[in-house]
C-alpha positions as CSV (number, residue, x, y, z in Angstrom):
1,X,178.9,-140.9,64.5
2,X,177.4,-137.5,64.9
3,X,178.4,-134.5,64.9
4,X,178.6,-130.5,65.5
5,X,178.8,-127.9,63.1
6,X,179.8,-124.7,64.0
7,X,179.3,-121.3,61.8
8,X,182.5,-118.8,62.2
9,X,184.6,-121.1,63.5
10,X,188.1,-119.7,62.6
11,X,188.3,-117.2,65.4
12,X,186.5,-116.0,69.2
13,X,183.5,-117.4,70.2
14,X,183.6,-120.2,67.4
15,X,186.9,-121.0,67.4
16,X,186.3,-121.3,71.3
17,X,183.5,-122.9,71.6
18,X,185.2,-125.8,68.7
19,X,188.0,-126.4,70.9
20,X,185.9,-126.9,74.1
21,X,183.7,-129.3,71.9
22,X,186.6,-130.9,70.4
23,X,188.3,-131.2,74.2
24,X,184.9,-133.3,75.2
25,X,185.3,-135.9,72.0
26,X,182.4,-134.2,69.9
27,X,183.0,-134.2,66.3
28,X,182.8,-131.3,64.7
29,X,181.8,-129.6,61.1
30,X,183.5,-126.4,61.0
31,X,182.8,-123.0,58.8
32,X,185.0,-120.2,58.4
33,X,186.7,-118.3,55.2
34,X,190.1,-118.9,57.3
35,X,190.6,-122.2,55.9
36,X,194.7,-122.2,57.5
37,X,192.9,-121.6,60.9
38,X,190.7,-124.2,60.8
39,X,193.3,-126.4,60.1
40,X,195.1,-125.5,62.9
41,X,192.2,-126.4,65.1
42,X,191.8,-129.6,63.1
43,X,195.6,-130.8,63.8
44,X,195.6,-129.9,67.2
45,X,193.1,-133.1,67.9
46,X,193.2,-136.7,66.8
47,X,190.9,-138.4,69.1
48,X,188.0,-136.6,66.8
49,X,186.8,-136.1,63.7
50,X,187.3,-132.7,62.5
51,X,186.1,-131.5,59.2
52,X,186.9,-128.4,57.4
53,X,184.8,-126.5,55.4
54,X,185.9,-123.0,53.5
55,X,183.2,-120.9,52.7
56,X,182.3,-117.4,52.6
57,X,179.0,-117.3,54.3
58,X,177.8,-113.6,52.6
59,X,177.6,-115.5,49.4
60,X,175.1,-117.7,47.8
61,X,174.6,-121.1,50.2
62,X,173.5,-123.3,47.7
63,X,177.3,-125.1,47.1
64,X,177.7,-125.1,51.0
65,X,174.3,-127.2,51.2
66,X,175.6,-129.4,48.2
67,X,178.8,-130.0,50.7
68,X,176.8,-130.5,53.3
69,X,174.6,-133.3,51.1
70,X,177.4,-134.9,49.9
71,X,178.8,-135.5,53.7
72,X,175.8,-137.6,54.4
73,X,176.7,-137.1,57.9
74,X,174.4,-137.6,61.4
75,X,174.4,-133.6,62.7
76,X,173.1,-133.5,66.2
77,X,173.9,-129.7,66.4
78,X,174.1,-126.4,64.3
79,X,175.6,-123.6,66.0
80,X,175.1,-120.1,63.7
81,X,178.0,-118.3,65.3
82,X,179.2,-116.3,62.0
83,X,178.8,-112.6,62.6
84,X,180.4,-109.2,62.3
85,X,179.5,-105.4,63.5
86,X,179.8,-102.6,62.2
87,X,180.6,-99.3,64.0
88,X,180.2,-96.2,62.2
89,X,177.4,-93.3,61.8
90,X,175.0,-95.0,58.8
91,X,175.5,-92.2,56.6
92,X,178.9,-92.8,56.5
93,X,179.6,-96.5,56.2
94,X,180.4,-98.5,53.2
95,X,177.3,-100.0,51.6
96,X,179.5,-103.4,50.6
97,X,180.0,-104.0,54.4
98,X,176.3,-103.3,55.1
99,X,175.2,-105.8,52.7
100,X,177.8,-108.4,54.1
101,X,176.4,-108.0,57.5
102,X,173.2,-108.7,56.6
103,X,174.2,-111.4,54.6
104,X,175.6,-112.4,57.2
105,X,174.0,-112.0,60.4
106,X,170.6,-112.4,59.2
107,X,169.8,-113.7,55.6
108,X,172.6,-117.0,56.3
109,X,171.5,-117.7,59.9
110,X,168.1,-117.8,58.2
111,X,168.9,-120.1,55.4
112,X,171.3,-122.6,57.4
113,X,168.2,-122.7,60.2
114,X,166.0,-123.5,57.1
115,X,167.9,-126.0,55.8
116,X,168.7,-128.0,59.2
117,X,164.9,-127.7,60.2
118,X,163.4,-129.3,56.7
119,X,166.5,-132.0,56.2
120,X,167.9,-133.2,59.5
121,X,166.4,-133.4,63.1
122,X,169.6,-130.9,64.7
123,X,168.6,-129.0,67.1
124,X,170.0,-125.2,65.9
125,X,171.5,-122.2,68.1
126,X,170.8,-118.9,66.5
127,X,173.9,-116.9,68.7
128,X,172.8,-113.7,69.4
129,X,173.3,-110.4,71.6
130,X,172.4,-108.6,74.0
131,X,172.3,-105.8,71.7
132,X,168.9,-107.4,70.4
133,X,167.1,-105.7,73.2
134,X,167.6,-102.0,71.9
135,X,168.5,-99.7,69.0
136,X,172.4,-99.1,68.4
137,X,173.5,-95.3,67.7
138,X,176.5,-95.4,65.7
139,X,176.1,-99.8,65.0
140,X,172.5,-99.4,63.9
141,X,173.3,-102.8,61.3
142,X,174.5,-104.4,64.0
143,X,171.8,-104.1,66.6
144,X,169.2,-104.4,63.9
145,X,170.4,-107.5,62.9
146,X,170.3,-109.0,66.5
147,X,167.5,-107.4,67.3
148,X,166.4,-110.0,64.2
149,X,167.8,-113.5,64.9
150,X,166.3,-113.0,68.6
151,X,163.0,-112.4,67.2
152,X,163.5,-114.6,64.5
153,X,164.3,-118.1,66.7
154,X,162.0,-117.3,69.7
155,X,159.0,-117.2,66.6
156,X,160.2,-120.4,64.8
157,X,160.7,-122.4,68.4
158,X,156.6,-122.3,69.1
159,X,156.7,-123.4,65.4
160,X,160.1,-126.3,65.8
161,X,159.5,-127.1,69.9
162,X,162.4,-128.4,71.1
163,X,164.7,-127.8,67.8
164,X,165.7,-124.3,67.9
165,X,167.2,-121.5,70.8
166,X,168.5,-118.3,70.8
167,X,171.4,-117.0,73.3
168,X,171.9,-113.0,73.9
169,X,175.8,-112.6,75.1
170,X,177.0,-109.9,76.3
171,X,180.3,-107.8,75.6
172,X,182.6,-111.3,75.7
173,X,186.8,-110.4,75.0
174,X,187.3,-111.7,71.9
175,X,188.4,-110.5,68.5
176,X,185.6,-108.1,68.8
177,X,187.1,-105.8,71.2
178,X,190.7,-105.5,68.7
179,X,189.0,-102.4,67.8
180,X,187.5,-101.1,70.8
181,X,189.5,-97.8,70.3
182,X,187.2,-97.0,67.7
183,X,184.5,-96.5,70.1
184,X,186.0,-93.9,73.7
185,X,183.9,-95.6,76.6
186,X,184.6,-99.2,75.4
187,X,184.8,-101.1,78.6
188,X,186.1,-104.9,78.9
189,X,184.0,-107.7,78.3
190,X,183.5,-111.2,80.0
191,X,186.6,-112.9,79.8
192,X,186.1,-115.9,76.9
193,X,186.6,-119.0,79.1
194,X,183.8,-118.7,81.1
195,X,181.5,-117.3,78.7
196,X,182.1,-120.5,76.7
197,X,181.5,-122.5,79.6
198,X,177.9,-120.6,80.1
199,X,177.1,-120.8,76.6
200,X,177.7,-124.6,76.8
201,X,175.3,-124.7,79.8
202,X,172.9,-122.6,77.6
203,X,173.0,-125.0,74.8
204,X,172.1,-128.0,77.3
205,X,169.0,-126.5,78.8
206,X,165.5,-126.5,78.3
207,X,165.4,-122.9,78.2
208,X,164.2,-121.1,74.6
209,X,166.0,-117.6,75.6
210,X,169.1,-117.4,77.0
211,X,170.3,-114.5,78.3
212,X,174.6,-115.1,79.5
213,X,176.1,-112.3,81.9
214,X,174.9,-110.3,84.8
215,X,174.8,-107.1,82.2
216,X,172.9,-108.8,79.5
217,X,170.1,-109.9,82.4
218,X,170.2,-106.3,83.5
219,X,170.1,-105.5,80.2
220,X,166.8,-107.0,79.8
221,X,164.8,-105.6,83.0
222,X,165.9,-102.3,81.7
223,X,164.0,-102.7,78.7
224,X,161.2,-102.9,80.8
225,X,161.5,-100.5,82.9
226,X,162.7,-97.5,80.9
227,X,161.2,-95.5,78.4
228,X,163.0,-96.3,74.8
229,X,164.9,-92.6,74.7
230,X,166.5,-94.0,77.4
231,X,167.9,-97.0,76.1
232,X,168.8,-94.7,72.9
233,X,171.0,-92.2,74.7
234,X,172.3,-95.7,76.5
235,X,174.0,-96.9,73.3
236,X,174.7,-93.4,72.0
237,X,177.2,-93.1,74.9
238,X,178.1,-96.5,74.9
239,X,178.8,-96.7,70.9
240,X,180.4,-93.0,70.8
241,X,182.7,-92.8,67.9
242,X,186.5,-91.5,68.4
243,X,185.7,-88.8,65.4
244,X,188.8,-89.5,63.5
245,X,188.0,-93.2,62.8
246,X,184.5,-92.5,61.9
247,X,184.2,-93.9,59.1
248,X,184.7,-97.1,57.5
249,X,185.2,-99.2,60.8
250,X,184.1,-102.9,60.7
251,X,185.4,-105.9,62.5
252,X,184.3,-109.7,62.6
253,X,182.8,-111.6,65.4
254,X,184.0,-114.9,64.1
């Protein structure tokens, strides 16, 4: 049997994109801290194997690749979903959270990806955003670290042809957006069902970059066509912070 594993499982886009899997008899590996969630995903299907896995992906890896080891199991699939954002000026964010996220968002999706390419033939999804095309005022981590894992796979594709992709989504309503009122010109997303469904489509192509949504592809000729000041006083209004929830503000992707 193979099988899927999935970063960030426990919640939006992973939690989505396991039941959608799970609904169309893959079986899955999945990741999360939220253990009781995974669970719940787990019970809800018994025509597929699901296994669990509990881990807290900012840490050290090396137990989660003894886990992994010890599985001895066919993966056909890696999915690093894991993620969070943070939205606050830099100067006033808490340097704990900014080492988490790049724990996180860049220095796991790098090791997992390692790992996958030198002991299994998986082909790996790095999920990224569209946020990777420009600088974030007031999420600078955040965009940084996108900016990272796009530039990141499209390198080690021409290195791993055929074994590795990236996909930039745009704004998607998930657990993201709880705390949109952080931000004052937060606008809603693509709704989750159908950006699961494109990021399914995205997986099964034969494209390297995949850009989802009609904002992320305008997104990208932007980029293009505009001088970067522009694109800066973009995400400035875009990421403006409500002043008296400044600081401090953090939420997870998955």
């Amino acid at each position: 049997m193979s099988y899927i594993l999935i970063t960030g499982a426990s919640s939006g886009i992973g939690l989505n994109l396991s039941i959608e899997y799970a609904k169309r008899n893959n079986n899955l590996i999945l990741i999360s801290r939220n253990i009781d969630k995974l669970n719940e995903i787990k019970n809800q299907f018994n025509n597929v194997d699901i296994i669990t896995i509990k881990y807290d992906l900012t840490l050290d890896l090396s137990n989660l690749f003894n886990i992994i080891k010890e599985l001895n199991l066919d993966i056909k699939l890696v999915i690093n979903n894991a993620g969070f954002g943070i939205v606050s000026e830099f100067i006033n964010s808490n340097i704990k959270k900014d080492n988490e996220l790049i724990n996180l968002n860049v220095l796991a999706l790098t090791r997992i990806t390692h790992y996958f390419l030198i002991n299994s033939n998986a082909k790996i999804i790095n999920i990224s955003s569209v946020a990777s095309m420009y600088p974030g005022v007031n999420m600078s981590l955040y965009y940084a670290s996108k900016t990272y894992v796009t530039s990141f796979s499209r390198g080690i594709e021409k290195e791993n042809r055929g074994r590795v992709k990236v996909i930039n989504l745009p704004k998607i309503e998930t657990n993201f957006d709880n705390v949109a009122g952080k931000r004052k010109n937060v606008k809603k997303g693509m709704k989750i069902n159908p950006a699961i469904k494109k990021i399914i489509k995205a997986i099964n192509n034969k494209k390297v970059v995949n850009n989802i949504g009609i904002a992320t592809k305008f997104t990208v000729l932007i980029s293009k066509l505009f001088h970067r000041s522009f694109l800066l006083n973009l995400s400035n209004k875009t990421n403006e912070i409500q002043q008296w929830k400044c600081k401090d503000v953090f939420y997870y992707l998955t």
